[in-house]
KEKE-3310 file (N, C-alpha, C; in steps of 0.2 Angstrom, whole numbers, plus 5000, padded with zeros to 4 digits):
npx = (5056:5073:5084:5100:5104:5113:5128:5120:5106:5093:5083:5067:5054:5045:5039:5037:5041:5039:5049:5064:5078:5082:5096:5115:5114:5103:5086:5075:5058:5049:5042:5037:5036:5040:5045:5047:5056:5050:5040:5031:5024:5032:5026:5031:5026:5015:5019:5027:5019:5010:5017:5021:5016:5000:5003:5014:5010:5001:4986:4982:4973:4970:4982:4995:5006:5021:5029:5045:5060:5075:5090:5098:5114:5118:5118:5106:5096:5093:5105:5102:5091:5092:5102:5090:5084:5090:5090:5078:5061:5051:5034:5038:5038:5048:5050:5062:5076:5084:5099:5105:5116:5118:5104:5098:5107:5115:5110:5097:5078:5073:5057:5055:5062:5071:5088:5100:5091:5084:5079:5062:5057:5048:5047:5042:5046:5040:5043:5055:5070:5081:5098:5105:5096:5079:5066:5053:5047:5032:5020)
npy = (5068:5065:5053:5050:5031:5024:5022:5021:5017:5027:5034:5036:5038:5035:5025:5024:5010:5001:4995:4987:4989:4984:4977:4969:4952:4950:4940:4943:4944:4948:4960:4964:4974:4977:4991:4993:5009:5019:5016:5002:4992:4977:4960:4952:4947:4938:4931:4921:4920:4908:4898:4894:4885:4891:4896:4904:4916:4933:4942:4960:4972:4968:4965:4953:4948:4940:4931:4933:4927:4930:4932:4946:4952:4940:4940:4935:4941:4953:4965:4977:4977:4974:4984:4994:4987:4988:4994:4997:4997:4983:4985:4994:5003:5006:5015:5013:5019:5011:5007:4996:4989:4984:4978:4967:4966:4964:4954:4951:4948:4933:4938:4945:4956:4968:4966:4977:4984:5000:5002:5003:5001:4995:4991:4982:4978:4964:4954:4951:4943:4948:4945:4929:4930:4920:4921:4930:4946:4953:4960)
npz = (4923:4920:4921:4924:4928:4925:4912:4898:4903:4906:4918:4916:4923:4939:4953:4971:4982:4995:5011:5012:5001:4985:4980:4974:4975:4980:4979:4967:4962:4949:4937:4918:4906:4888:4877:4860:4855:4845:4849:4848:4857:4863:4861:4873:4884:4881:4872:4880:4890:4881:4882:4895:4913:4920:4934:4934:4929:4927:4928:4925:4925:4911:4906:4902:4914:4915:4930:4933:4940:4947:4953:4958:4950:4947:4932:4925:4922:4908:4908:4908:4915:4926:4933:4933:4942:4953:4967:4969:4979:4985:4976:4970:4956:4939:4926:4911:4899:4890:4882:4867:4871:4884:4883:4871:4863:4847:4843:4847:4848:4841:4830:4838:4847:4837:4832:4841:4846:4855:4869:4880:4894:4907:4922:4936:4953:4962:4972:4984:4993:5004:5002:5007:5016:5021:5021:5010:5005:4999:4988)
capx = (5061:5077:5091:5106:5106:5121:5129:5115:5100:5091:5076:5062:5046:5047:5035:5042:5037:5041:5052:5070:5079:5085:5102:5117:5113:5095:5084:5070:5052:5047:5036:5041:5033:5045:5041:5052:5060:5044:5033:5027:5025:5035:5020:5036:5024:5009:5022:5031:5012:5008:5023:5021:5012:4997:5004:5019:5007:4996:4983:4980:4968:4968:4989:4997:5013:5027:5034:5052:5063:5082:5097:5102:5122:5120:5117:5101:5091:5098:5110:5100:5084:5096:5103:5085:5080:5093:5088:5071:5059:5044:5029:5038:5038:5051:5052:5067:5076:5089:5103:5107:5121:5112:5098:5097:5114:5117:5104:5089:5076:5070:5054:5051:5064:5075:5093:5101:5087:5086:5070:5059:5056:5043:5050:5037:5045:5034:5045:5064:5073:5086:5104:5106:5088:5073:5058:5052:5044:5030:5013)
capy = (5065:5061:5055:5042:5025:5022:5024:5016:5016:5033:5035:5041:5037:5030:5024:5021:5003:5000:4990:4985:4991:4977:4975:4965:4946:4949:4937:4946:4942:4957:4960:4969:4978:4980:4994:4998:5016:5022:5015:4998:4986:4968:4955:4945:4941:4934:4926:4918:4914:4904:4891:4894:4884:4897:4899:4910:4923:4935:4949:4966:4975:4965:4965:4948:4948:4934:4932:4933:4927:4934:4935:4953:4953:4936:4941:4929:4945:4958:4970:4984:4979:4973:4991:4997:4985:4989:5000:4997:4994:4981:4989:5002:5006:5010:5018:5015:5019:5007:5006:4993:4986:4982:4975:4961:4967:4966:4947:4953:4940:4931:4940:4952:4962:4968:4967:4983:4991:5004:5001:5007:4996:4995:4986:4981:4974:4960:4952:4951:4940:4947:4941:4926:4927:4915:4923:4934:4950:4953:4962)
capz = (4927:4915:4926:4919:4932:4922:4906:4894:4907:4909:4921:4914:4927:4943:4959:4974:4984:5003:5012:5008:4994:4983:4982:4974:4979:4982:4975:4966:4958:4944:4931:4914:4899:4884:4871:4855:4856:4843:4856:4850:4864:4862:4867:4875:4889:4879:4869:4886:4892:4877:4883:4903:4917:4924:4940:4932:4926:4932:4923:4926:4918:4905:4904:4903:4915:4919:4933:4931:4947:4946:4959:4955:4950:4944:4926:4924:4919:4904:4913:4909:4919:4933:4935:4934:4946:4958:4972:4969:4982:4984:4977:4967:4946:4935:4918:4908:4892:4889:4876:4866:4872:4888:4881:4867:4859:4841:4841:4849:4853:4836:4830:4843:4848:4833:4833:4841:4846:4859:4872:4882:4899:4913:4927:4944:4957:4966:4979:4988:4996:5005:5001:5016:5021:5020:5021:5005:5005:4993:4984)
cpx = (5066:5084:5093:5107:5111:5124:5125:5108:5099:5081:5071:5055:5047:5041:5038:5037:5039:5046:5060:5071:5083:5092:5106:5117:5106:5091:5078:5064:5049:5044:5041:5037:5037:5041:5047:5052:5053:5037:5027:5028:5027:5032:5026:5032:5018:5013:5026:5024:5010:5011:5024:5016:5007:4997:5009:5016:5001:4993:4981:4977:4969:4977:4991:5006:5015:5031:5040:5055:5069:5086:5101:5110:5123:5119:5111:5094:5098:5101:5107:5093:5087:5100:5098:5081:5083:5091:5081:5067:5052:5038:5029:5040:5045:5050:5059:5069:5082:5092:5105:5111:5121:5108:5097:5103:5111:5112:5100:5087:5073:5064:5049:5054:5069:5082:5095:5097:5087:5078:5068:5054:5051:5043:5044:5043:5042:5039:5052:5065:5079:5095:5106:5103:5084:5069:5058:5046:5041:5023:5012)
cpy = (5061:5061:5047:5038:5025:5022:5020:5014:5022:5030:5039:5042:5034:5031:5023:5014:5005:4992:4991:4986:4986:4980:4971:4957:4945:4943:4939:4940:4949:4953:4963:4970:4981:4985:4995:5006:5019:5021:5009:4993:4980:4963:4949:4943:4939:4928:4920:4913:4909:4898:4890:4889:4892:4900:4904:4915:4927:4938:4952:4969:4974:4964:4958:4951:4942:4937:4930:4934:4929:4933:4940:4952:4944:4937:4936:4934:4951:4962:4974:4983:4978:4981:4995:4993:4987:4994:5004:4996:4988:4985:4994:4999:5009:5009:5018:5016:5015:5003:5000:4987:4983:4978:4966:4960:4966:4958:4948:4947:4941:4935:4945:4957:4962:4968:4975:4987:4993:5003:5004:5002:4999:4989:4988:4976:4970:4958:4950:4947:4942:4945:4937:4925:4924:4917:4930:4939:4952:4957:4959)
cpz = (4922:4920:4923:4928:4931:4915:4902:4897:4910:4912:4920:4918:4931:4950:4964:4979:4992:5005:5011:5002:4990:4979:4977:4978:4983:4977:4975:4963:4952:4939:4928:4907:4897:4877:4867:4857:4852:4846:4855:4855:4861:4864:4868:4882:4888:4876:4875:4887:4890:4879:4890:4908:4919:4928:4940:4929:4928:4926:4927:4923:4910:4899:4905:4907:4918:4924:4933:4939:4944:4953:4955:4955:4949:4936:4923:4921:4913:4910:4913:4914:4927:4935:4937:4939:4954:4962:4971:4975:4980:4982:4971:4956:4944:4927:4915:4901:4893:4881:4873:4868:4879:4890:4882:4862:4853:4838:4843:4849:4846:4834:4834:4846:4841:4836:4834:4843:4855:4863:4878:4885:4904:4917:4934:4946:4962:4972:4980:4991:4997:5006:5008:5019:5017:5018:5015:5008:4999:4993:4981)
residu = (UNK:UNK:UNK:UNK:UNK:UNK:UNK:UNK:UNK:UNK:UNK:UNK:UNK:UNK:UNK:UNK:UNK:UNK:UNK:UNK:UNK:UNK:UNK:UNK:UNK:UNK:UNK:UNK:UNK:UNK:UNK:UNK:UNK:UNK:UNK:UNK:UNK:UNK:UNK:UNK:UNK:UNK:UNK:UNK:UNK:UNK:UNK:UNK:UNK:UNK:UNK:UNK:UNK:UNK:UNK:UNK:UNK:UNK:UNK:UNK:UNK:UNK:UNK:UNK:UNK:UNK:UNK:UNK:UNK:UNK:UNK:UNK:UNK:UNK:UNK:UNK:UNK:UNK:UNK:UNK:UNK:UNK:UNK:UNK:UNK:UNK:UNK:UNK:UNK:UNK:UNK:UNK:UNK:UNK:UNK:UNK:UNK:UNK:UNK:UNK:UNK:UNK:UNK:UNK:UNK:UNK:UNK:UNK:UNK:UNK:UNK:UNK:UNK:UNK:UNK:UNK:UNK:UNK:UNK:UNK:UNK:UNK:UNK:UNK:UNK:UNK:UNK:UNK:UNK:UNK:UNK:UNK:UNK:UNK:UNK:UNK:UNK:UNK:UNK)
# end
C-alpha cells in the first residue's frame, strides 16, 4: 500500500482504530517510532525517557514509547506526522515515509536525526479529544 497523504507524506502501512476520526482542532495523545530511510531506528524515545516523569511513558514488548499530546493544526507536532495523524482513528497504526521538509528540515534534532533526512515513521494513535468537547476517548 503506497498512497501520497500529501506532497512529502506517503502511506506505506496502515491499521485502522475505532471511533472518531481525528480532525483539524482535535486534541490528540500518540505514540511514535522514527526510523532513518536505511532503516535505523532514532532511540528519540529512550532518549526522551531518560529526562521524563514515568507516568509519560509506557513499554511494549520491550519498546519504550512517549506519550506525545498535540492539538492537530496547531503545529506543536512536525507537519508531517500531523498529516499522518489526520484521519486517523483511536486504536489505529500508520506507516509513513516523510520528506524532509516535513520533518526536521535542514537542522534535524542534534545527535539523532541528521539534518535533511528523509524518514520513516510509526504513528499510534492513543487518545482524541474532540475539537470543543471534554471527555477523551482512548486505549
Amino acid at each position: 500500500m503506497m498512497k501520497k497523504l500529501a506532497k512529502g507524506v506517503e502511506l506505506l502501512a496502515e491499521e485502522p482504530g475505532t471511533g472518531p476520526v481525528a480532525g483539524k482542532g482535535d486534541h490528540i495523545l500518540y505514540n511514535v517510532r522514527i526510523f532513518l530511510n536505511h532503516g535505523d531506528e532514532v532511540p528519540i524515545n529512550e532518549t526522551q525517557a531518560a529526562r521524563i516523569p514515568a507516568e509519560y511513558t509506557r513499554t511494549v514488548d520491550g519498546q519504550v514509547f512517549v506519550d506525545h499530546r498535540s492539538r492537530l493544526g496547531a503545529r506543536q507536532s512536525p507537519a508531517g506526522f500531523e498529516v499522518a495523524l489526520t484521519g486517523m482513528q483511536v486504536g489505529g497504526y500508520r506507516r509513513v515515509k516523510i520528506a524532509p521538509h516535513l520533518a526536521y528540515r535542514d537542522k534535524g534534532v542534534p545527535g539523532l536525526v541528521p539534518e535533511n533526512a528523509l524518514l520513516i515513521v510509526d504513528l499510534y494513535l492513543r487518545e482524541l479529544t474532540p475539537a470543543g468537547a471534554g471527555k477523551q476517548h482512548g486505549v
